[in-house]
C-alpha positions in Angstrom: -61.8 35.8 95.5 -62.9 32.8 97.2 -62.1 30.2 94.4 -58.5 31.6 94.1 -57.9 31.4 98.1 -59.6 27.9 97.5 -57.3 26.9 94.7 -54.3 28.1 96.6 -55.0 26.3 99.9 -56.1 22.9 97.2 -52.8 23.5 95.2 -50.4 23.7 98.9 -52.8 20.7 99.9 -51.7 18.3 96.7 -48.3 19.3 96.2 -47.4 17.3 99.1 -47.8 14.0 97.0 -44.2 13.3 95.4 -44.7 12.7 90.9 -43.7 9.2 90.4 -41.0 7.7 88.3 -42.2 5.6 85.1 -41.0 2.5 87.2 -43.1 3.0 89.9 -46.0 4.2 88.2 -45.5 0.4 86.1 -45.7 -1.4 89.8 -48.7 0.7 91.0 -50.4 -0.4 87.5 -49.6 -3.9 88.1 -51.2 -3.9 91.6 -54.2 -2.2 90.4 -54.7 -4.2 87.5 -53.4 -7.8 88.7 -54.9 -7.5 92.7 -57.0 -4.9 92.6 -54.9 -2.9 94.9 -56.9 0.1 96.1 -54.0 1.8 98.1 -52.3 1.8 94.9 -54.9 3.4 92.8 -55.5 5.9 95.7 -51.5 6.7 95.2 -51.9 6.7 91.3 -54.6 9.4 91.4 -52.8 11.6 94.2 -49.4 11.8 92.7 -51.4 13.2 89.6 -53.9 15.9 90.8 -51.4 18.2 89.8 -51.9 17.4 85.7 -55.6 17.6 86.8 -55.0 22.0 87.9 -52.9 22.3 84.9 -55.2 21.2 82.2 -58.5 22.2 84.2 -56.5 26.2 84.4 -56.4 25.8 80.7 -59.6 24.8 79.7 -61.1 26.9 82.2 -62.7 30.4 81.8 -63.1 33.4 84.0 -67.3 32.5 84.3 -66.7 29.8 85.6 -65.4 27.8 88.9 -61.9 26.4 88.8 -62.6 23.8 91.5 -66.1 22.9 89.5 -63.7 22.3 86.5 -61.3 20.3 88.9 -64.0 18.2 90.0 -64.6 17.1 86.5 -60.9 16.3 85.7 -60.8 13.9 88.7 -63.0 12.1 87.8 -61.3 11.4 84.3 -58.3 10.7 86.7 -59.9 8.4 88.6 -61.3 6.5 85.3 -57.7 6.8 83.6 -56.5 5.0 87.2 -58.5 2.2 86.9 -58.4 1.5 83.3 -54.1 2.5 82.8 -52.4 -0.8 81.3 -48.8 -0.4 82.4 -47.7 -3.2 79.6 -48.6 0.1 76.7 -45.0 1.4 77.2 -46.5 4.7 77.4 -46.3 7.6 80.2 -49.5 7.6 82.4 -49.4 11.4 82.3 -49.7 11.0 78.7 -52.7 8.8 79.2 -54.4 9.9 82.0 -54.3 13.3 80.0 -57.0 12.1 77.3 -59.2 11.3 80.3 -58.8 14.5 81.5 -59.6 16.4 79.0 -62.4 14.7 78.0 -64.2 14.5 81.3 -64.1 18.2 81.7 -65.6 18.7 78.1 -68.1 16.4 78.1 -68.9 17.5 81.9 -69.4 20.9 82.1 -73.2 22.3 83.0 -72.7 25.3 80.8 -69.6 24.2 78.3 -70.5 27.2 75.9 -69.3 29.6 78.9 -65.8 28.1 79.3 -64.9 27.0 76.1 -64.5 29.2 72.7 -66.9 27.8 70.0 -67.0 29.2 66.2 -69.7 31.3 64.7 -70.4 28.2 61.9 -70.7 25.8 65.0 -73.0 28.4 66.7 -74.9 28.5 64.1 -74.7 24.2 63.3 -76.2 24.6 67.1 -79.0 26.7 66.5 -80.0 25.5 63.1 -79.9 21.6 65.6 -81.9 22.7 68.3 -84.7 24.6 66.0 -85.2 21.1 64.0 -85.3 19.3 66.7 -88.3 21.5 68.5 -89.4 21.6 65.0 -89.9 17.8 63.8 -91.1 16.7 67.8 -93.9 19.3 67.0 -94.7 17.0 63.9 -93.8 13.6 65.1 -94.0 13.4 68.4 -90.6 11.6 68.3 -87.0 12.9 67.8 -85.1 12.7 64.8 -82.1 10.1 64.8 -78.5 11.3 63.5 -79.3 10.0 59.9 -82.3 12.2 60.0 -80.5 15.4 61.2 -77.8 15.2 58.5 -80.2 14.1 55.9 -82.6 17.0 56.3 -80.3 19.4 57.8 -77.2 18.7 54.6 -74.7 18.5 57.3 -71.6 16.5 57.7 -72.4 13.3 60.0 -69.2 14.8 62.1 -70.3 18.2 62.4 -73.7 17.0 63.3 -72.6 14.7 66.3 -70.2 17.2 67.6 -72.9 19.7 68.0 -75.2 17.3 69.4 -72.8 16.7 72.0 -72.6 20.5 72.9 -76.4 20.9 73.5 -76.4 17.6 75.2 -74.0 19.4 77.6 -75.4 23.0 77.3 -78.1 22.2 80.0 -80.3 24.6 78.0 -83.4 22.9 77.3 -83.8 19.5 79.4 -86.3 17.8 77.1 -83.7 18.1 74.1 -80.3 17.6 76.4 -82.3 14.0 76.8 -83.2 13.4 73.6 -79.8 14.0 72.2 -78.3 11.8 74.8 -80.8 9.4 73.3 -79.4 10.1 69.7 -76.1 10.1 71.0 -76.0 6.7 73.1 -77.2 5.1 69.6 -74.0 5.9 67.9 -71.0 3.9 68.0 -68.4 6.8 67.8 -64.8 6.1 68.7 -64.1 9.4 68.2 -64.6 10.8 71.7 -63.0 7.2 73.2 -59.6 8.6 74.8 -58.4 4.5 74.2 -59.1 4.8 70.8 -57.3 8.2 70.1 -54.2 7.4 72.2 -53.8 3.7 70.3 -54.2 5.6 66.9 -51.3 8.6 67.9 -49.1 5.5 69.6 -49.8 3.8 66.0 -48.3 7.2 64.2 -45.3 7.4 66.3 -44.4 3.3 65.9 -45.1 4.7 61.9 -42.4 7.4 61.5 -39.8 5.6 63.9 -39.4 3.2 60.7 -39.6 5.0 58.2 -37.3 6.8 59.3 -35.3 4.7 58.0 -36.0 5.3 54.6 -34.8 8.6 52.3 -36.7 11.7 53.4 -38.8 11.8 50.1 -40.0 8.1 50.6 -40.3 8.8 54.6 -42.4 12.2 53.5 -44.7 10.2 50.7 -45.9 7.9 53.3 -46.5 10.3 56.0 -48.3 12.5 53.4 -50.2 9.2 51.9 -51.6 8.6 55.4 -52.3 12.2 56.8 -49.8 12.0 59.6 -48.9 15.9 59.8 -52.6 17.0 58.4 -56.2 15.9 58.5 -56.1 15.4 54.5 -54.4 12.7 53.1 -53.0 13.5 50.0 -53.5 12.1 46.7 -50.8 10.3 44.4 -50.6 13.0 42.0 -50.5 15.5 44.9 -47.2 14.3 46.4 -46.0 13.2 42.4 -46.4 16.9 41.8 -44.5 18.0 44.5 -41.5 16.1 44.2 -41.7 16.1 40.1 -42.3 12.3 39.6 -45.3 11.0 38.3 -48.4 9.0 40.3 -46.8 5.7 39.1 -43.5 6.1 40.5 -44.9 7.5 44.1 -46.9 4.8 44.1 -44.1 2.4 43.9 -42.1 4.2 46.8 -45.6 3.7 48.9 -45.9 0.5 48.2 -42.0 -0.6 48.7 -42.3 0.8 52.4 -45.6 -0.7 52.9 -44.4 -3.9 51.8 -41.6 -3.6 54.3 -43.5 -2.6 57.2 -46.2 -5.6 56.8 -43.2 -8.2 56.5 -41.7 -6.8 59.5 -43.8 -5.5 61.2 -46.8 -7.5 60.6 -48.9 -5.9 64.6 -49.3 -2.2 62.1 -50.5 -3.7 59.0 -54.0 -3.6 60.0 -53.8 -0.1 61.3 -52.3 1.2 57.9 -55.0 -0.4 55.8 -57.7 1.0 58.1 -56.3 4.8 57.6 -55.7 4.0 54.2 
Protein backbone atom coordinates (compact mmCIF):
# COMPACT_ATOMS: atom_id res chain seq x y z
CA UNK A 1 0.00 0.00 0.00
CA UNK A 2 2.73 2.24 0.75
CA UNK A 3 4.67 1.74 -2.64
CA UNK A 4 1.49 2.47 -4.63
CA UNK A 5 0.63 5.83 -2.46
CA UNK A 6 4.48 6.33 -3.18
CA UNK A 7 4.27 5.75 -6.89
CA UNK A 8 1.20 7.92 -7.12
CA UNK A 9 2.52 10.95 -5.28
CA UNK A 10 6.29 10.15 -7.56
CA UNK A 11 4.10 9.83 -10.82
CA UNK A 12 1.88 13.53 -9.91
CA UNK A 13 5.49 14.70 -8.93
CA UNK A 14 7.23 14.00 -12.57
CA UNK A 15 4.47 14.64 -14.79
CA UNK A 16 4.99 18.20 -14.32
CA UNK A 17 8.11 18.06 -16.67
CA UNK A 18 6.70 18.76 -20.34
CA UNK A 19 8.14 15.56 -23.13
CA UNK A 20 10.36 17.25 -25.48
CA UNK A 21 10.19 17.68 -29.15
CA UNK A 22 13.00 15.81 -31.31
CA UNK A 23 14.38 19.48 -31.93
CA UNK A 24 14.86 20.29 -28.68
CA UNK A 25 15.91 17.15 -27.33
CA UNK A 26 18.97 17.67 -30.50
CA UNK A 27 19.86 21.19 -28.69
CA UNK A 28 19.94 19.79 -25.12
CA UNK A 29 22.35 16.96 -26.73
CA UNK A 30 24.45 19.42 -28.20
CA UNK A 31 24.97 21.38 -24.89
CA UNK A 32 25.64 18.30 -23.08
CA UNK A 33 27.94 16.94 -25.38
CA UNK A 34 29.73 20.11 -26.86
CA UNK A 35 29.77 22.34 -23.18
CA UNK A 36 29.10 19.98 -20.84
CA UNK A 37 25.91 21.79 -19.98
CA UNK A 38 24.59 20.29 -16.70
CA UNK A 39 21.21 22.15 -16.65
CA UNK A 40 20.67 20.52 -19.84
CA UNK A 41 21.29 17.05 -18.82
CA UNK A 42 19.28 17.66 -15.63
CA UNK A 43 16.35 18.70 -18.27
CA UNK A 44 17.19 15.63 -20.53
CA UNK A 45 16.71 13.15 -17.67
CA UNK A 46 13.48 15.02 -16.13
CA UNK A 47 11.43 15.19 -19.28
CA UNK A 48 12.08 11.33 -19.39
CA UNK A 49 11.35 9.84 -15.92
CA UNK A 50 8.19 9.01 -17.31
CA UNK A 51 9.68 6.15 -19.95
CA UNK A 52 11.64 5.24 -16.77
CA UNK A 53 7.66 4.12 -14.74
CA UNK A 54 6.60 2.70 -17.91
CA UNK A 55 9.34 0.16 -18.59
CA UNK A 56 10.23 -0.32 -14.71
CA UNK A 57 5.86 -1.21 -14.31
CA UNK A 58 6.65 -3.75 -16.95
CA UNK A 59 9.54 -5.43 -15.83
CA UNK A 60 8.47 -5.33 -12.44
CA UNK A 61 6.78 -7.97 -10.28
CA UNK A 62 4.35 -8.05 -7.48
CA UNK A 63 7.58 -9.21 -4.79
CA UNK A 64 9.15 -6.60 -5.44
CA UNK A 65 9.43 -2.60 -4.98
CA UNK A 66 8.33 -0.45 -7.83
CA UNK A 67 10.36 2.57 -6.70
CA UNK A 68 13.59 -0.02 -5.99
CA UNK A 69 13.05 -0.91 -9.75
CA UNK A 70 12.66 2.90 -10.59
CA UNK A 71 15.78 3.57 -8.92
CA UNK A 72 17.61 1.24 -11.25
CA UNK A 73 16.08 2.67 -14.44
CA UNK A 74 17.41 6.21 -13.54
CA UNK A 75 20.31 5.39 -13.41
CA UNK A 76 20.32 3.92 -17.04
CA UNK A 77 18.68 7.35 -17.71
CA UNK A 78 21.11 9.15 -16.36
CA UNK A 79 23.99 7.03 -18.28
CA UNK A 80 21.80 7.21 -21.60
CA UNK A 81 21.94 11.28 -20.79
CA UNK A 82 25.38 11.63 -20.76
CA UNK A 83 26.37 9.30 -23.50
CA UNK A 84 23.06 10.31 -26.19
CA UNK A 85 24.81 11.56 -29.57
CA UNK A 86 22.10 13.86 -31.04
CA UNK A 87 24.02 13.60 -34.68
CA UNK A 88 22.50 9.43 -34.71
CA UNK A 89 19.18 10.76 -36.18
CA UNK A 90 17.51 8.52 -33.78
CA UNK A 91 14.68 9.34 -30.95
CA UNK A 92 16.32 9.59 -27.48
CA UNK A 93 13.36 7.72 -26.13
CA UNK A 94 14.38 4.99 -28.44
CA UNK A 95 17.87 5.12 -26.95
CA UNK A 96 17.64 5.96 -23.64
CA UNK A 97 15.26 2.85 -23.64
CA UNK A 98 18.20 0.21 -24.11
CA UNK A 99 19.77 1.85 -21.06
CA UNK A 100 16.79 1.37 -19.29
CA UNK A 101 16.24 -1.82 -19.60
CA UNK A 102 19.36 -2.97 -19.12
CA UNK A 103 20.12 -1.15 -15.84
CA UNK A 104 17.18 -2.63 -14.18
CA UNK A 105 18.19 -6.24 -15.34
CA UNK A 106 21.50 -6.20 -14.62
CA UNK A 107 20.58 -4.33 -11.24
CA UNK A 108 18.26 -6.02 -9.43
CA UNK A 109 19.35 -7.77 -5.85
CA UNK A 110 17.10 -10.67 -6.39
CA UNK A 111 16.37 -10.57 -10.46
CA UNK A 112 15.02 -14.31 -10.26
CA UNK A 113 11.89 -12.75 -8.14
CA UNK A 114 10.90 -10.10 -10.83
CA UNK A 115 11.67 -11.58 -13.87
CA UNK A 116 10.17 -14.97 -15.46
CA UNK A 117 13.17 -17.37 -16.17
CA UNK A 118 12.73 -21.00 -18.01
CA UNK A 119 13.00 -24.29 -16.39
CA UNK A 120 16.26 -25.22 -18.94
CA UNK A 121 17.81 -21.86 -17.68
CA UNK A 122 16.97 -22.87 -14.08
CA UNK A 123 18.42 -25.75 -14.44
CA UNK A 124 21.76 -24.10 -16.76
CA UNK A 125 21.73 -22.13 -13.22
CA UNK A 126 21.93 -24.86 -10.93
CA UNK A 127 24.01 -27.29 -12.93
CA UNK A 128 26.61 -23.39 -12.92
CA UNK A 129 26.52 -22.83 -9.47
CA UNK A 130 27.17 -26.68 -8.34
CA UNK A 131 30.45 -26.73 -10.66
CA UNK A 132 31.50 -23.83 -9.57
CA UNK A 133 31.43 -24.91 -5.61
CA UNK A 134 32.47 -28.04 -7.12
CA UNK A 135 35.99 -27.25 -9.02
CA UNK A 136 36.89 -24.31 -6.10
CA UNK A 137 36.74 -27.40 -3.66
CA UNK A 138 39.46 -28.92 -6.08
CA UNK A 139 41.42 -25.99 -7.23
CA UNK A 140 41.21 -23.50 -5.05
CA UNK A 141 40.48 -21.11 -8.06
CA UNK A 142 37.37 -20.59 -10.22
CA UNK A 143 36.84 -21.85 -13.50
CA UNK A 144 37.04 -19.27 -16.49
CA UNK A 145 34.07 -19.27 -19.17
CA UNK A 146 36.13 -21.60 -21.56
CA UNK A 147 36.24 -24.00 -18.66
CA UNK A 148 32.51 -23.92 -17.80
CA UNK A 149 31.35 -24.55 -21.39
CA UNK A 150 34.08 -27.03 -21.95
CA UNK A 151 33.27 -29.24 -18.95
CA UNK A 152 29.76 -28.31 -18.58
CA UNK A 153 28.85 -29.00 -22.90
CA UNK A 154 27.07 -25.76 -22.84
CA UNK A 155 26.67 -23.09 -25.49
CA UNK A 156 29.31 -20.18 -24.66
CA UNK A 157 25.88 -17.93 -24.82
CA UNK A 158 23.79 -19.83 -22.60
CA UNK A 159 26.76 -20.12 -20.27
CA UNK A 160 27.42 -16.21 -20.01
CA UNK A 161 23.81 -15.41 -19.68
CA UNK A 162 23.45 -17.55 -16.77
CA UNK A 163 26.50 -16.36 -15.19
CA UNK A 164 25.15 -13.00 -15.32
CA UNK A 165 21.89 -14.14 -13.45
CA UNK A 166 23.80 -15.58 -10.32
CA UNK A 167 26.11 -12.63 -10.62
CA UNK A 168 22.92 -10.69 -9.94
CA UNK A 169 20.99 -13.31 -7.72
CA UNK A 170 22.91 -12.13 -4.57
CA UNK A 171 22.57 -15.74 -3.47
CA UNK A 172 25.97 -16.82 -2.57
CA UNK A 173 28.51 -13.78 -2.28
CA UNK A 174 31.73 -15.81 -2.77
CA UNK A 175 30.36 -17.03 -6.27
CA UNK A 176 28.38 -13.52 -7.24
CA UNK A 177 32.26 -12.36 -7.09
CA UNK A 178 33.78 -14.85 -8.83
CA UNK A 179 31.39 -14.64 -11.69
CA UNK A 180 31.80 -10.99 -11.88
CA UNK A 181 35.48 -11.94 -12.14
CA UNK A 182 34.57 -14.37 -15.09
CA UNK A 183 32.46 -12.01 -16.43
CA UNK A 184 34.67 -8.65 -16.44
CA UNK A 185 37.15 -11.02 -18.56
CA UNK A 186 34.87 -11.27 -21.40
CA UNK A 187 34.55 -8.92 -24.16
CA UNK A 188 30.71 -9.37 -24.81
CA UNK A 189 28.94 -6.73 -26.93
CA UNK A 190 26.02 -8.41 -26.38
CA UNK A 191 24.67 -6.76 -23.27
CA UNK A 192 26.34 -3.14 -24.71
CA UNK A 193 22.91 -1.06 -25.35
CA UNK A 194 25.46 0.96 -28.14
CA UNK A 195 26.13 -1.98 -29.75
CA UNK A 196 22.49 -3.39 -30.12
CA UNK A 197 20.96 -0.01 -31.05
CA UNK A 198 23.81 0.52 -33.98
CA UNK A 199 23.10 -3.16 -35.23
CA UNK A 200 18.86 -2.51 -35.28
CA UNK A 201 19.69 1.20 -36.88
CA UNK A 202 21.95 -1.01 -39.36
CA UNK A 203 18.67 -3.33 -40.12
CA UNK A 204 16.38 -0.49 -40.76
CA UNK A 205 19.09 1.59 -43.14
CA UNK A 206 19.01 -2.45 -44.72
CA UNK A 207 15.29 -2.80 -45.69
CA UNK A 208 14.74 0.99 -46.60
CA UNK A 209 16.85 -0.05 -49.79
CA UNK A 210 16.04 -2.92 -50.63
CA UNK A 211 12.98 -1.90 -50.71
CA UNK A 212 13.59 -0.98 -53.73
CA UNK A 213 14.10 -4.18 -55.18
CA UNK A 214 11.15 -6.96 -56.14
CA UNK A 215 9.69 -8.54 -53.04
CA UNK A 216 11.44 -11.97 -53.67
CA UNK A 217 14.92 -10.29 -54.03
CA UNK A 218 13.99 -7.79 -50.95
CA UNK A 219 12.78 -11.19 -49.01
CA UNK A 220 16.18 -13.35 -50.10
CA UNK A 221 18.28 -10.80 -48.51
CA UNK A 222 16.36 -10.19 -45.42
CA UNK A 223 16.25 -14.08 -45.09
CA UNK A 224 20.11 -14.33 -46.10
CA UNK A 225 20.92 -12.09 -43.17
CA UNK A 226 18.40 -13.15 -40.37
CA UNK A 227 16.52 -9.80 -40.31
CA UNK A 228 12.99 -11.17 -39.20
CA UNK A 229 14.57 -14.40 -37.24
CA UNK A 230 17.66 -15.40 -35.26
CA UNK A 231 18.55 -18.13 -38.13
CA UNK A 232 19.81 -17.11 -41.16
CA UNK A 233 18.81 -19.20 -43.78
CA UNK A 234 20.73 -21.12 -46.15
CA UNK A 235 20.78 -20.82 -50.06
CA UNK A 236 18.94 -23.76 -50.76
CA UNK A 237 16.47 -22.85 -47.97
CA UNK A 238 15.19 -19.70 -49.62
CA UNK A 239 15.87 -21.56 -53.40
CA UNK A 240 13.38 -24.09 -52.08
CA UNK A 241 10.93 -21.73 -51.11
CA UNK A 242 10.59 -19.66 -54.07
CA UNK A 243 11.37 -22.83 -56.56
CA UNK A 244 14.74 -21.54 -58.02
CA UNK A 245 17.83 -23.22 -57.42
CA UNK A 246 20.91 -22.14 -54.87
CA UNK A 247 22.72 -20.71 -57.90
CA UNK A 248 20.22 -18.37 -59.01
CA UNK A 249 19.41 -16.98 -55.28
CA UNK A 250 22.77 -16.55 -54.99
CA UNK A 251 22.91 -14.28 -57.88
CA UNK A 252 19.85 -12.16 -56.68
CA UNK A 253 22.07 -11.79 -53.21
CA UNK A 254 24.87 -10.91 -54.70
CA UNK A 255 23.25 -8.25 -57.36
CA UNK A 256 21.76 -6.31 -54.29
CA UNK A 257 24.87 -6.64 -52.37
CA UNK A 258 26.75 -5.37 -55.05
CA UNK A 259 24.42 -2.41 -55.19
CA UNK A 260 24.40 -1.60 -51.71
CA UNK A 261 28.46 -1.60 -51.32
CA UNK A 262 28.74 0.77 -54.52
CA UNK A 263 26.19 2.98 -53.05
CA UNK A 264 26.24 2.70 -50.00
CA UNK A 265 29.73 1.89 -49.18
CA UNK A 266 29.11 3.14 -44.68
CA UNK A 267 26.91 -0.69 -44.51
CA UNK A 268 29.25 -2.83 -46.35
CA UNK A 269 31.24 -3.63 -43.36
CA UNK A 270 28.16 -4.29 -41.26
CA UNK A 271 26.79 -6.87 -43.95
CA UNK A 272 29.91 -8.82 -44.18
CA UNK A 273 30.16 -8.99 -40.31
CA UNK A 274 26.47 -10.62 -40.14
CA UNK A 275 27.19 -12.53 -43.05
Amino acid sequence: MKDIYLLNHYIRDISKNQLLTAEEEIDLSRRIQEEGDQAALQKLIRSNLRLVVKISIELCRSSVSVMDVIQNGNMGLLKAAEKFDYRKGVRFSTYAAFWIRQSILRGFIKPSRNVNISFRKDELNKKIKNFLKEYYDLHEVFPTLDEIVAELKVKRKDALDVLIWIRNSGESFLISESVEDIIDSVHDNRYNPETVLENKMMIEEVAKIIENFTDRESEIVRSRFGFDEEKKQTLHEIGSRFSITAEATRQIERKILNHIRDEHPDLASYLQAAS
